[in-house]
Each structure stands twice: as structure tokens, then as C-alpha cells.
PyMOL commands that place a pseudoatom at each C-alpha (Angstrom):
pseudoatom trace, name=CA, resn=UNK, resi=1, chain=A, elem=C, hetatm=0, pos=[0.000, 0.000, 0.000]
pseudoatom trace, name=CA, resn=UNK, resi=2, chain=A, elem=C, hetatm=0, pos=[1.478, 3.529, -1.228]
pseudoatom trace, name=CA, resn=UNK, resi=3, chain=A, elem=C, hetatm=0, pos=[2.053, 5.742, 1.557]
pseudoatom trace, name=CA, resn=UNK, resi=4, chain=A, elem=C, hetatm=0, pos=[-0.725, 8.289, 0.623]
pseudoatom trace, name=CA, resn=UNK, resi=5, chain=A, elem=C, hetatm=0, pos=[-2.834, 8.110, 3.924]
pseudoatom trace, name=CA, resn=UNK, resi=6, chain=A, elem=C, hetatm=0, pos=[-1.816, 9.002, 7.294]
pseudoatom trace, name=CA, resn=UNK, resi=7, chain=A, elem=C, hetatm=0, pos=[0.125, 6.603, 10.066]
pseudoatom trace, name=CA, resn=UNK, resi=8, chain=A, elem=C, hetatm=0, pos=[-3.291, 6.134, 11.956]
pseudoatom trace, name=CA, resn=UNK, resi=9, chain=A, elem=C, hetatm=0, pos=[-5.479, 5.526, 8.728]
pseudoatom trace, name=CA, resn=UNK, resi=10, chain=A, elem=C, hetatm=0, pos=[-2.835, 2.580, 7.517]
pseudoatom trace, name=CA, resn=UNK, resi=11, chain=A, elem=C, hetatm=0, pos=[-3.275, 1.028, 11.792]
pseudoatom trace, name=CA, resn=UNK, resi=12, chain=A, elem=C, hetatm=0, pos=[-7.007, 1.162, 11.064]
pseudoatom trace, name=CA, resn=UNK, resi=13, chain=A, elem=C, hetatm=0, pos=[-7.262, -0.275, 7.972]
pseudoatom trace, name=CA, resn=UNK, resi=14, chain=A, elem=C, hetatm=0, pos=[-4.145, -2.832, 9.006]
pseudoatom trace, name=CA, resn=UNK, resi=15, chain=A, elem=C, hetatm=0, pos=[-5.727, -4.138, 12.252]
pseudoatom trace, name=CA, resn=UNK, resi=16, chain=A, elem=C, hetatm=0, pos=[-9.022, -3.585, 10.805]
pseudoatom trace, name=CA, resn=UNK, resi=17, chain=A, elem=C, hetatm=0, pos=[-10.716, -1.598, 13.749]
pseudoatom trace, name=CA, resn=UNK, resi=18, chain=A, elem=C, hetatm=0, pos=[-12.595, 1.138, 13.622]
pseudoatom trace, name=CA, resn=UNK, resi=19, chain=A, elem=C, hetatm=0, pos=[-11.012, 4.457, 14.710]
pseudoatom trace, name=CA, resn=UNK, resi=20, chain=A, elem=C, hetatm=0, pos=[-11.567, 5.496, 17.958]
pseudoatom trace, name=CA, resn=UNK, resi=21, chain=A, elem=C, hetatm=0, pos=[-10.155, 9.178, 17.711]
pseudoatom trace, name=CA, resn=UNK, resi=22, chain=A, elem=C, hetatm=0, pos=[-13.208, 11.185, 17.171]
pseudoatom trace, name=CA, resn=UNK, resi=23, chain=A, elem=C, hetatm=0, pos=[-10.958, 14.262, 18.014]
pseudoatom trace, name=CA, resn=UNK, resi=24, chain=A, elem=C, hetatm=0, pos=[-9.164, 14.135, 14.401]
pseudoatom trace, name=CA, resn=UNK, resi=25, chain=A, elem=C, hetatm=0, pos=[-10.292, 16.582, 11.686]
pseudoatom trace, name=CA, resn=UNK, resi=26, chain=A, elem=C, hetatm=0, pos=[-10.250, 13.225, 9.243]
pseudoatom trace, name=CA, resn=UNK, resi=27, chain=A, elem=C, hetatm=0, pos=[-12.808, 11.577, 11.878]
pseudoatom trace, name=CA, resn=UNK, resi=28, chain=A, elem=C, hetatm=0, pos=[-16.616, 10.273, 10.405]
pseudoatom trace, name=CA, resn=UNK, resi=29, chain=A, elem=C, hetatm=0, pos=[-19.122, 8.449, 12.169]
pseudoatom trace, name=CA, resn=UNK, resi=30, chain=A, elem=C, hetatm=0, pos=[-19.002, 5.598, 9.104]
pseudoatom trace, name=CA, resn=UNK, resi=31, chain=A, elem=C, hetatm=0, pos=[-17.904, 1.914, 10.861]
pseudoatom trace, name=CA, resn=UNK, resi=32, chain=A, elem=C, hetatm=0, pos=[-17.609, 0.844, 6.500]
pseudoatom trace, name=CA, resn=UNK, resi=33, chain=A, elem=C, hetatm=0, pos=[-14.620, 2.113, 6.495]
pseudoatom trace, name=CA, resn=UNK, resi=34, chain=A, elem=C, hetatm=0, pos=[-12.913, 2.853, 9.773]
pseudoatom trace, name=CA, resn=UNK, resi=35, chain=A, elem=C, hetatm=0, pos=[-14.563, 6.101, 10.831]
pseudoatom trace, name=CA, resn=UNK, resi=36, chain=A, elem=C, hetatm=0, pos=[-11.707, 7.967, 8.524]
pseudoatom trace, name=CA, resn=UNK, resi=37, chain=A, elem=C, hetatm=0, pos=[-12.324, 10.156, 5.389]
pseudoatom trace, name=CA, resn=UNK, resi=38, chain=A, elem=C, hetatm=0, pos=[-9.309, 9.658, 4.368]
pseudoatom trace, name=CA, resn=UNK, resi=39, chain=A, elem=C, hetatm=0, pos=[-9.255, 5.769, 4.170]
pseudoatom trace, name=CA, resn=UNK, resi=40, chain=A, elem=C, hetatm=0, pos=[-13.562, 6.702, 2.429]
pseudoatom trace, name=CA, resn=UNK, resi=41, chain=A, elem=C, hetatm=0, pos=[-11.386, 8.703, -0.728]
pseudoatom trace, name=CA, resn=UNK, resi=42, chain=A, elem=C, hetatm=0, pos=[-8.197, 6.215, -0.459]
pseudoatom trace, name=CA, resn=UNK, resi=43, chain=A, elem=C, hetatm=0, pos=[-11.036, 3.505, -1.136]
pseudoatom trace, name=CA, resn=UNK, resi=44, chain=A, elem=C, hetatm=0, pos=[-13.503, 5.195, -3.602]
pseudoatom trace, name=CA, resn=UNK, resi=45, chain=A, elem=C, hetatm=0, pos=[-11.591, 8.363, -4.836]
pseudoatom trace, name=CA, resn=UNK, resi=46, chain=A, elem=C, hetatm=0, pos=[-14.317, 10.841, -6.593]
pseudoatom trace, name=CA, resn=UNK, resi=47, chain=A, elem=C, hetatm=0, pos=[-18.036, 10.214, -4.729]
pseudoatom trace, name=CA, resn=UNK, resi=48, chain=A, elem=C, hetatm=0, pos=[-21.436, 11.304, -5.465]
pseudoatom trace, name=CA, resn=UNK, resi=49, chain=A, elem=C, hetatm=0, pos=[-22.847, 13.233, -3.665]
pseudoatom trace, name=CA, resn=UNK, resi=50, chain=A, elem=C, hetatm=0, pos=[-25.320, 10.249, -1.973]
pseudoatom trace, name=CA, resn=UNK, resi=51, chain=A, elem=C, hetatm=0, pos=[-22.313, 9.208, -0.510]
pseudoatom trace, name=CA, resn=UNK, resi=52, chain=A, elem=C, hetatm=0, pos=[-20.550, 11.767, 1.016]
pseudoatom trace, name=CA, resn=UNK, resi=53, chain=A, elem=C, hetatm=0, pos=[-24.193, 11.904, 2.533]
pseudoatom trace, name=CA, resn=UNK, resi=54, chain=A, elem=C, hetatm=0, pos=[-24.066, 8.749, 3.820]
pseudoatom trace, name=CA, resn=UNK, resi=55, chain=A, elem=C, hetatm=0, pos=[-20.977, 9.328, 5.004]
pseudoatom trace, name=CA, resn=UNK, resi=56, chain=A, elem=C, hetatm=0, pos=[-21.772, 12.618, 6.878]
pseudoatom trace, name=CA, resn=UNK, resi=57, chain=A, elem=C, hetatm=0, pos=[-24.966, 11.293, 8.253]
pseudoatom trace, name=CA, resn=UNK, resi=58, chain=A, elem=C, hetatm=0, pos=[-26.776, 14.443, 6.326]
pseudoatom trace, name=CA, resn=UNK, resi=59, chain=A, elem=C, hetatm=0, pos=[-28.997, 15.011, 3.439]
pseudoatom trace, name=CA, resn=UNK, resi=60, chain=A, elem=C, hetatm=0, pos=[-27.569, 15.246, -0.190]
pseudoatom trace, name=CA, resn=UNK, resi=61, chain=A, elem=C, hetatm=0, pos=[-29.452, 18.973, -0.629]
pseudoatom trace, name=CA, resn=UNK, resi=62, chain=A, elem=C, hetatm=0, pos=[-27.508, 20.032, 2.252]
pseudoatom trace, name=CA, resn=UNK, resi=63, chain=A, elem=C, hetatm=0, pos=[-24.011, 18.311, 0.545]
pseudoatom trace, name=CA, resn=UNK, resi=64, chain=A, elem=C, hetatm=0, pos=[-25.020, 20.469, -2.624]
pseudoatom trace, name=CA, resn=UNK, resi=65, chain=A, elem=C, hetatm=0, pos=[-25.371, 23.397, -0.399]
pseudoatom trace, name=CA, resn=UNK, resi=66, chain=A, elem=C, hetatm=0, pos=[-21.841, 22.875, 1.162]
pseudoatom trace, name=CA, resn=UNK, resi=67, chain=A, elem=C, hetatm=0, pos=[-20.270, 22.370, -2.498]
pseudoatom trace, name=CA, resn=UNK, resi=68, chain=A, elem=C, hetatm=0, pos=[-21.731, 25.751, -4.331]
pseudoatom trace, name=CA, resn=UNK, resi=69, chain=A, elem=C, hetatm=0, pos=[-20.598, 27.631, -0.811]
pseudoatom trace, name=CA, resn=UNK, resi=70, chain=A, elem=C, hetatm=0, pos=[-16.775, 26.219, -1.161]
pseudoatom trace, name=CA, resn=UNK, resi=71, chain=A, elem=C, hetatm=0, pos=[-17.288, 26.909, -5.226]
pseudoatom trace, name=CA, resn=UNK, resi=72, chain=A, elem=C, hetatm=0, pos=[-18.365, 30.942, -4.317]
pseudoatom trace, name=CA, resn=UNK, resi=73, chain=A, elem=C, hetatm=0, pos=[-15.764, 31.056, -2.431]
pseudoatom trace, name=CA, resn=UNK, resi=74, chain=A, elem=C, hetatm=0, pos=[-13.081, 29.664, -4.465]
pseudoatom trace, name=CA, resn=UNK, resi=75, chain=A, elem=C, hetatm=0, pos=[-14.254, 31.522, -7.345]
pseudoatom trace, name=CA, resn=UNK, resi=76, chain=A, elem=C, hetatm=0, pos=[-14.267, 35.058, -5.184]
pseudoatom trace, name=CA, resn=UNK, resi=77, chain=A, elem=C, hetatm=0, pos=[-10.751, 34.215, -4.185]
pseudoatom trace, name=CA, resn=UNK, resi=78, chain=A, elem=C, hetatm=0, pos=[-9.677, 33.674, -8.289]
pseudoatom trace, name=CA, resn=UNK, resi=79, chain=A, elem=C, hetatm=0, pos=[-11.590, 36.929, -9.144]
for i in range(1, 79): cmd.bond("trace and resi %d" % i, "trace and resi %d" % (i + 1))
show_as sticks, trace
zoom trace
């Protein structure tokens, strides 16, 4: 395994337990796949937008609204 996620994600995934550091920025209530967002894009890369939902425990309308705030702002910051 390329070393592309963090020291904790690769004990997760090695040992196969679920996280138990709910204190890290990277930390999702989602037992799938360790609690960690990183280890969620190390295993599916680009996601829908019903899955970061799932992920996040919230509604895909309010994963839309989260995306076109971090596009304004991106785009204000270009312009």
C-alpha cells in the first residue's frame, strides 16, 4: 500500500478496527470504512454526492449546499 494516507489511517485499515479518535479533523461516524475520510477517498476516490451523505450522516441537498458555498468562495478568491 502507497504511503498516501496518514500513520493512523494505515493502523485502522491494518488491524481492521474502527477508529476510535473522534478528536481528528479526518474523523466520520461511518464503521464501512474505519470512521476515517481519508481511508472513504483512499477507497472510492471521486463520490457522489449520496455518498458523502451517507458518510456525513446528512442530506444530499444540504451536501449540494456545502459544495456551491466552497465553489463561491473559491471563485471570489480567483476573481
Amino acid at each position: 500500500m502507497k504511503k498516501i494516507l496518514p500513520t493512523c489511517s494505515l493502523e485502522c485499515m491494518n488491524q481492521k478496527t474502527s477508529c476510535k479518535n473522534n478528536e481528528c479533523r479526518h474523523w466520520i461516524n461511518y464503521k464501512k470504512e474505519h470512521n476515517c475520510s481519508m481511508i472513504s477517498i483512499y477507497l472510492h476516490g471521486r463520490m457522489t454526492l449520496k455518498q458523502i451523505s451517507e458518510r456525513l450522516g446528512i442530506s444530499i441537498a444540504r451536501v449540494k449546499q456545502i459544495e456551491d458555498r466552497a465553489l463561491q468562495r473559491i471563485r471570489s478568491v480567483i476573481n
